[in-house]
C-alpha positions in Angstrom: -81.1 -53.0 7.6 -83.8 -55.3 5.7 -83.6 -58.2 5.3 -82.3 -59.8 8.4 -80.4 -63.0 8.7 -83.7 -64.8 9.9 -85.1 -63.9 6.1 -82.4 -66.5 4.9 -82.2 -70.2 4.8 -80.4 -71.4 7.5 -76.8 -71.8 6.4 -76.6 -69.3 4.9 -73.6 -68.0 4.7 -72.4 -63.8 5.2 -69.0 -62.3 4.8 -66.9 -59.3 3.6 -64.0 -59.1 1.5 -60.6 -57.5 0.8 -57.6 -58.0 -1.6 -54.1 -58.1 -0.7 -52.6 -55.0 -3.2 -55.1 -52.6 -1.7 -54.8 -53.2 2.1 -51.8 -54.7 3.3 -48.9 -52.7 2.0 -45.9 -54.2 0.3 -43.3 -54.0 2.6 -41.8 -57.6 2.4 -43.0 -58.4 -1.1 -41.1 -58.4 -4.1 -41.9 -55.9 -6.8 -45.3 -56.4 -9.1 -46.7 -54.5 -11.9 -48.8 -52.4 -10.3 -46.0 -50.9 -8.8 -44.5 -49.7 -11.6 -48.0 -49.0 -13.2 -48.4 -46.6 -10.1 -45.2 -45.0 -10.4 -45.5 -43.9 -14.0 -47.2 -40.3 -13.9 -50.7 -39.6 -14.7 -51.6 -43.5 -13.9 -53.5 -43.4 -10.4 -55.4 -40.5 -8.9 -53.2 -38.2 -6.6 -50.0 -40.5 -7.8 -51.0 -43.1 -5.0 -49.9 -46.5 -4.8 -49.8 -49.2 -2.5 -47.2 -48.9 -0.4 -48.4 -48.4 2.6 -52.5 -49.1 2.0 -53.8 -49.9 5.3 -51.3 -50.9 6.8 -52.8 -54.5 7.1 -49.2 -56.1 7.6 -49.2 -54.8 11.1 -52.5 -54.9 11.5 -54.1 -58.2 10.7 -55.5 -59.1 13.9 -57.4 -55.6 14.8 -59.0 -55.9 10.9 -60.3 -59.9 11.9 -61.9 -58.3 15.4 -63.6 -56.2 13.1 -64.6 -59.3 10.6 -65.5 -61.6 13.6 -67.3 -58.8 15.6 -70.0 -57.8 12.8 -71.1 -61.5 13.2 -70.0 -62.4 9.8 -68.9 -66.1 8.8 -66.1 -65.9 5.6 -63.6 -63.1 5.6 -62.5 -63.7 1.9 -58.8 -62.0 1.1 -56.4 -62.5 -1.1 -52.6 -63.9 -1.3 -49.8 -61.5 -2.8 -48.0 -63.5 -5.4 -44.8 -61.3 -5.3 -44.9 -61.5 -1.5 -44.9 -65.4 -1.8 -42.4 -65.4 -4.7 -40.8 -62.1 -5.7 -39.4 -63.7 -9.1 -42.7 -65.1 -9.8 -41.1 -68.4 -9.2 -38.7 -70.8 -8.2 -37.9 -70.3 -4.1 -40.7 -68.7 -2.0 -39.6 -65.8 0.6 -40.2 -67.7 4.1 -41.8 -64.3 5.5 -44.4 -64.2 3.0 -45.7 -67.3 4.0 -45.3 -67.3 6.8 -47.5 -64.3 6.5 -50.4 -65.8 5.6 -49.7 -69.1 7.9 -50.8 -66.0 10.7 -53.5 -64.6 9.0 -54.8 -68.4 8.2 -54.8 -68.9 11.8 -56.2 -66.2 13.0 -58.8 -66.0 11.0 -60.0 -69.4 12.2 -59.1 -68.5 15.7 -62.1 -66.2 15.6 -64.4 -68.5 14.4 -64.3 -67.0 10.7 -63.7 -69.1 7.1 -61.1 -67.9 5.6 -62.0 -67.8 2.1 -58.7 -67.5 -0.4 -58.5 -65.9 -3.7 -55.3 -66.4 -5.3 -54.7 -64.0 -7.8 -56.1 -60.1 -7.0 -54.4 -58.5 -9.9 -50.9 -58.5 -8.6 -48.3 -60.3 -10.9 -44.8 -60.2 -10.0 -43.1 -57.8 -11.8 -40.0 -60.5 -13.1 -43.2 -62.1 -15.3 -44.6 -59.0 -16.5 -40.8 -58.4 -17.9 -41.7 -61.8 -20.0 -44.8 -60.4 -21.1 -47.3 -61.0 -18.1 -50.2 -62.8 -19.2 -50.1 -62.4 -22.3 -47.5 -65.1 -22.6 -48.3 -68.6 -21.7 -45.7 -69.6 -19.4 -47.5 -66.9 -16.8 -50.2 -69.3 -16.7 -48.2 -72.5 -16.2 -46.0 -70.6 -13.2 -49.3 -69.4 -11.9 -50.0 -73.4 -11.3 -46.9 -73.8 -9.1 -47.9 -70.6 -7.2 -51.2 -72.6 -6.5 -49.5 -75.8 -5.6 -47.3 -74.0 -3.1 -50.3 -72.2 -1.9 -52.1 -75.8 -1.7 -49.8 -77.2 0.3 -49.0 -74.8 3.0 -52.9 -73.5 3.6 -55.0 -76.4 2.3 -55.3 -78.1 5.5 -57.4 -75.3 6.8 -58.5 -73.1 3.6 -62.5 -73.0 3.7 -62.4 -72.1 0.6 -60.2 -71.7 -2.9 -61.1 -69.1 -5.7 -58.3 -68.9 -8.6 -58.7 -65.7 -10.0 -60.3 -62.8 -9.0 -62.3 -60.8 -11.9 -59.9 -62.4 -15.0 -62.2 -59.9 -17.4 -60.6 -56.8 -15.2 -57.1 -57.9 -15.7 -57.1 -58.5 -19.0 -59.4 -55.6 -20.7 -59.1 -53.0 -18.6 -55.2 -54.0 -18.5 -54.6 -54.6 -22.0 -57.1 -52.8 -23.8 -58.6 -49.5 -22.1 -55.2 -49.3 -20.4 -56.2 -48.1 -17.2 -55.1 -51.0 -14.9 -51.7 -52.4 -14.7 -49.8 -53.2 -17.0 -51.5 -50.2 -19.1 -51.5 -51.0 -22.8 -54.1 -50.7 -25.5 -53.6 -53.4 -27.5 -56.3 -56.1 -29.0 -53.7 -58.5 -29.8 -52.3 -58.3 -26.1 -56.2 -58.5 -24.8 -56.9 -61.3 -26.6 -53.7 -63.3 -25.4 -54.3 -61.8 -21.7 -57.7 -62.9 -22.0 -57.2 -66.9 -22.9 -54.0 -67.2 -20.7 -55.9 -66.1 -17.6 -58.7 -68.1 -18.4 -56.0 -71.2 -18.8 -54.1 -69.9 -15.4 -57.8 -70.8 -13.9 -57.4 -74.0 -15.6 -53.9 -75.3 -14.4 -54.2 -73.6 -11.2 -57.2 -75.5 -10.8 -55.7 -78.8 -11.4 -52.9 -77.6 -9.4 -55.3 -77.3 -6.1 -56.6 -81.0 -7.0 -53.8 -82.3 -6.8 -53.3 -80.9 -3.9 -55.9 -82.3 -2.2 -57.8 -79.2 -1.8 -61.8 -79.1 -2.4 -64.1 -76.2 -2.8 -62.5 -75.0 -5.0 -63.8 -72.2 -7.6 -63.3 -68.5 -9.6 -64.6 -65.2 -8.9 -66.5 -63.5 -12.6 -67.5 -59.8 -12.2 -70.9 -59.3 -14.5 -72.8 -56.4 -15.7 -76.1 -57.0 -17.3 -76.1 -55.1 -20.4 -79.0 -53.0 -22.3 -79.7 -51.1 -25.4 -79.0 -47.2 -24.3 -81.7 -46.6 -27.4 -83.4 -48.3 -30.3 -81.6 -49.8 -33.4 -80.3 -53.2 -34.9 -76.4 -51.1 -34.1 -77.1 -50.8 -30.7 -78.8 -54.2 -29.9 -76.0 -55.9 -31.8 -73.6 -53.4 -30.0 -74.9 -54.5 -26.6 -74.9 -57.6 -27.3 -71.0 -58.0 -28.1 -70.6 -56.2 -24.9 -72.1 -59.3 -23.5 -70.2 -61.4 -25.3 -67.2 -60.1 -23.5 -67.4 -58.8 -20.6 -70.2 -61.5 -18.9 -70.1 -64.3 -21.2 -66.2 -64.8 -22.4 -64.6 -66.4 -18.8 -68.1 -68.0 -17.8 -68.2 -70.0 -21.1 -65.0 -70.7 -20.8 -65.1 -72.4 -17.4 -68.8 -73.4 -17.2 -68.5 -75.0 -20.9 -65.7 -75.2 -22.5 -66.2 -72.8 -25.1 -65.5 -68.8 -25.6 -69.2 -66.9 -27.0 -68.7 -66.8 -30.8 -69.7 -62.8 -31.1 -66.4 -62.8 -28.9 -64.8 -64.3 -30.9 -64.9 -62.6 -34.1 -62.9 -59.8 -32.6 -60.4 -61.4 -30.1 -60.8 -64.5 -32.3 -57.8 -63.5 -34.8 -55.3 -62.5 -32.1 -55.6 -65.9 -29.7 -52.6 -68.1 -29.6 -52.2 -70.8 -32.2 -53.7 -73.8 -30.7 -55.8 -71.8 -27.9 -58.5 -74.6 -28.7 -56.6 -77.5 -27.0 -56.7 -75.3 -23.5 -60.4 -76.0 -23.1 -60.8 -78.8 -21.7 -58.6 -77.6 -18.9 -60.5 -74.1 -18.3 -63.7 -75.9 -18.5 -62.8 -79.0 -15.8 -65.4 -78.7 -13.0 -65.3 -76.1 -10.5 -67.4 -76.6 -7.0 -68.8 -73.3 -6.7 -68.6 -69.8 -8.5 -68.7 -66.6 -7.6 -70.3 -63.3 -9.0 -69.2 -60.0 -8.1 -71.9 -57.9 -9.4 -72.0 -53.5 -9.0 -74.0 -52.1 -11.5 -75.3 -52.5 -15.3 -74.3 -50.7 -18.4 -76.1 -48.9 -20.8 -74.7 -49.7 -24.3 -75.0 -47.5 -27.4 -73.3 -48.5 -30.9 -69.7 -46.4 -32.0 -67.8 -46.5 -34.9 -64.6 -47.1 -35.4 -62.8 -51.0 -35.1 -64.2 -53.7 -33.1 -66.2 -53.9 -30.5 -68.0 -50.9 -31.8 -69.5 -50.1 -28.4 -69.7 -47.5 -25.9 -71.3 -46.7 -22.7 -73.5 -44.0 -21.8 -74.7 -42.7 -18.3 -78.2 -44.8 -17.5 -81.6 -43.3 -15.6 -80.5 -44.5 -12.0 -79.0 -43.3 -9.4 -75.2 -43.4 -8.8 -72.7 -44.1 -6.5 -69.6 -42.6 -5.8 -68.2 -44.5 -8.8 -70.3 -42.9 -11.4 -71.7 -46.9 -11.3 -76.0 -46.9 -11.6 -77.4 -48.6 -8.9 -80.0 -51.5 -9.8 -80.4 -54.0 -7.4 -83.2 -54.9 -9.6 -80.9 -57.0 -11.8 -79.5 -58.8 -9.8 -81.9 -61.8 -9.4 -82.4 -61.8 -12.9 -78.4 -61.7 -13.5 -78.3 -64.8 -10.9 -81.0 -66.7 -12.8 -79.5 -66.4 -16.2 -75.9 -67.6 -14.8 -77.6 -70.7 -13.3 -80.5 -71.2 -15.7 -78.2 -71.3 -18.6 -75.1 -72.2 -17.8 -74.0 -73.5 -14.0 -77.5 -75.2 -13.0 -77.2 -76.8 -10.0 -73.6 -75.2 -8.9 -73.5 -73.1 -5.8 -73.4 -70.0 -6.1 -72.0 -67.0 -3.7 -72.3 -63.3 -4.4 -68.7 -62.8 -3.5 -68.8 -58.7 -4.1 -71.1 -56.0 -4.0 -71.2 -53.0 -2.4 -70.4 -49.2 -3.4 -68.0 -46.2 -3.1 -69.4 -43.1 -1.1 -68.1 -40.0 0.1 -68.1 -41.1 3.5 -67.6 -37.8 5.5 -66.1 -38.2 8.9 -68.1 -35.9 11.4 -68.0 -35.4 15.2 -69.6 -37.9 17.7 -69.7 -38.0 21.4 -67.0 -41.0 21.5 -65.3 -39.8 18.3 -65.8 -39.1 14.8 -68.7 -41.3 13.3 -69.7 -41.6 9.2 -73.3 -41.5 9.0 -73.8 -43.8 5.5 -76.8 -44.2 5.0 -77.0 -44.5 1.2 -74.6 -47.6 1.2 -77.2 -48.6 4.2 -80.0 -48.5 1.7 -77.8 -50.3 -1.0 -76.9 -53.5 1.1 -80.6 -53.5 1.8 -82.0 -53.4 -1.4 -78.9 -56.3 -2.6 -79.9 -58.1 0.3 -83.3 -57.8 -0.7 -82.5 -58.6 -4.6 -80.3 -61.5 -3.6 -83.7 -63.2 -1.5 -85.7 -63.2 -4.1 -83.2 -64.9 -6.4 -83.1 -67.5 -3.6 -86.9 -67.6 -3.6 -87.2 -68.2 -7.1 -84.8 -71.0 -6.8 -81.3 -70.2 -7.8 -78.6 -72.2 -5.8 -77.3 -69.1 -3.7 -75.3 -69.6 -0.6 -73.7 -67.0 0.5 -73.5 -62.9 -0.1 -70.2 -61.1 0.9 -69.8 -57.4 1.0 -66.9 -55.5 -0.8 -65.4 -54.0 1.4 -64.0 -54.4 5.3 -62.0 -51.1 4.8 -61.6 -48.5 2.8 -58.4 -48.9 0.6 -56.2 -48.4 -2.5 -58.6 -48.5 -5.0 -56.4 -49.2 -7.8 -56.2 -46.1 -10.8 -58.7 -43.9 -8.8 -56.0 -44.1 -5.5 -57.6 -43.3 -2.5 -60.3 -41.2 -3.4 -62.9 -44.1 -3.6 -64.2 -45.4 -0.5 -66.2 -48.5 -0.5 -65.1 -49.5 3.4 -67.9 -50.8 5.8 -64.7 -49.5 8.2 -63.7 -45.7 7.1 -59.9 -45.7 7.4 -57.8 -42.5 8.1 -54.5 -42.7 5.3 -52.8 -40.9 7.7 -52.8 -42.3 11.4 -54.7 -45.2 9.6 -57.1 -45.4 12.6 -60.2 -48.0 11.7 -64.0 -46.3 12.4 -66.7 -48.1 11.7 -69.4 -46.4 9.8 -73.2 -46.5 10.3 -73.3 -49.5 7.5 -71.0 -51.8 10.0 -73.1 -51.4 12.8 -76.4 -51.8 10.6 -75.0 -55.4 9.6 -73.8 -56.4 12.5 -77.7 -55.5 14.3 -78.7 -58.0 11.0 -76.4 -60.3 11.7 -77.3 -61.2 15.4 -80.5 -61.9 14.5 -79.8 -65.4 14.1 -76.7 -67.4 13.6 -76.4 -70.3 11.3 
């Protein structure tokens, strides 16, 4: 694995990532919309859901030996919203917090920084009933979720991210359809869209005011190019922009939503959406970019946004997602050149899905990855030179610890540094833990 942890600044910061949904199982929590979204047919590959995942309830403390023994410094997770609150509000369940009041502490116990995300994508299923996030109470409830959260965990939080990936919830919830809650509908997009962005806002203020610092979001971005010549397709690619990078980041780095986003999502926002900016744009201490791949953007007919993708040059992963490590700097200079300047910065996803074939070892079976080797590496790599150049980068975090429930595509897509068996769910470390873990003893911060 190149580079090591010697090729960094010192301080530098390394960690991997999981999210609550996917790993821990619901036993305990109260019913959320992806639940429901799992149990209606033809939603998620193999009719999988998370009831079970990886059985991270029970097993907590084996998957932070894992965390702590790869050398890594943040283990960034997520907190269940339905396990905290099953009606989305009003009393919390003791358990669930109590829940996380272990995993807190453990965490710390092994000499890790518990980075918190609030919100992975799970909203209780009592506030999907009132129309999820596409109505704006969601948003305001989501601030006393973070209050709670505040003051239970902020005494020893590291660190505080509102949302993970708002763009995922809302489009690929609302408009492709093919994450909970499923619909297709630009009106409902638009709505999910700015509601999220405001839940950032009051959950934000929420955390303040609970005395909380370091305190920030989590964007996913894809650069986006022209799949061929043409004004259509430049100006096609260039919506695409508009709202999948640029919608949330303006939002919450400025104050303002990209106008070529606006001419589509413009007409179907909430009467008064305007007044909510000040509160989605308040200053944020750090941000984090989840970056996988880029797009390749040709020009479609039809309604608004008039794009689609088509398959680009590189090689892919697992995912059908092209690999280009080669963006990432440039992706990383553009988000602080022209919009977060001097704001730390943390790479708080990136990683891959492969195959990931279990085969027989002397001591048991071992999964010989080396393309997800070769990834890290070349990100690792990408991520250097970005610091080199001078953007504000602190820390890189892989996605993920374990293999899980990877949402519509079940648990056919494994992007683990740990391979995990569904059915005994016995933990193996693959050949890309043990590569990290040689890079990570190379020095520690």
């Amino acid at each position: 694995m190149t580079p090591t942890r010697a090729d960094f600044p010192p301080g530098f910061l390394f960690g991997t990532a999981t999210s609550a949904y996917q790993i821990e199982g619901t036993g305990g929590a109260g019913p959320c919309h992806w639940d429901s979204f799992a149990a209606t047919p033809g939603n998620v590959a193999g009719a999988a859901d998370g009831r079970r995942a990886c059985g991270h309830l029970d097993r907590y403390a084996e998957d932070l030996d894992l965390v702590a023994a790869a050398g890594f410094d943040i283990y960034r997770f997520s907190t269940s919203w339905a396990r905290v609150l099953p009606e989305g509000a009003g009393a919390p369940d003791p358990e669930g917090l109590d829940f996380y009041d272990r995993l807190v502490d453990a965490t710390l116990a092994r000499g890790l920084k518990p980075a918190l995300t609030l919100y992975h994508w799970e909203l209780p299923s009592p506030l999907a009933d009132r129309g999820g996030w596409t109505n704006r109470d969601t948003a305001l409830r989501f601030g006393d979720f973070a209050a709670l959260m505040a003051e239970r965990l902020g005494d020893r939080v590291w660190s505080w991210a509102t949302l993970n990936e708002p763009w995922c919830a809302a489009w690929l919830g609302h408009f492709a359809g093919v994450h909970a809650p499923g619909l297709r509908d630009i009106r409902a997009t638009a709505r999910a869209m700015h509601h999220l962005a405001l839940g950032h806002g009051v959950g934000l203020a929420a955390l303040r005011a609970g005395g909380v610092g370091q305190i920030g979001i989590v964007l996913n971005f894809e650069p986006a190019f022209p799949a061929d010549r043409g004004e259509a397709v430049r100006a096609a690619t260039l919506r695409y922009d508009a709202v999948f990078n640029r919608f949330f980041l303006g939002g919450v780095a400025r104050g303002a939503y990209p106008e070529l986003a606006l001419e589509g999502l413009g007409p179907h926002l909430p009467r008064g959406w305007q007044a909510d900016l000040d509160a989605i744009g308040a200053p944020i201490d750090w941000l984090g970019v989840n970056y996988y791949t880029v797009k390749r953007i040709t020009h479609a007919p039809g309604p608004w946004p008039n794009w689609a993708e088509v398959p680009g040059p590189g090689r892919k992963t697992d995912m059908g997602w092209e690999i280009a490590p080669m963006a990432l700097p440039d992706l990383l200079r553009w988000i602080s050149g022209s919009h977060t300047g001097d704001l730390p910065l943390y790479v708080t996803e990136n990683g891959m899905a492969a195959p990931d074939t279990p085969v027989a070892g002397e001591t048991g079976p071992e999964i010989h990855d080396e393309d997800r080797i070769a990834f890290l590496s070349s990100h690792l790599a990408a991520a250097r030179e970005a610091i080199a150049e001078g953007v504000p980068l602190k820390g890189y975090i892989v996605w993920s610890l374990l293999d899980n429930f990877e949402w519509a595509f079940g648990y056919g897509k494994r992007f683990g540094l740990v391979h995990v068996d569904f059915e005994s769910l016995q933990r193996t470390p693959k050949a890309s833990y043990h590569a990290l873990k040689r890079m990570l003893e190379d020095r520690r911060p």
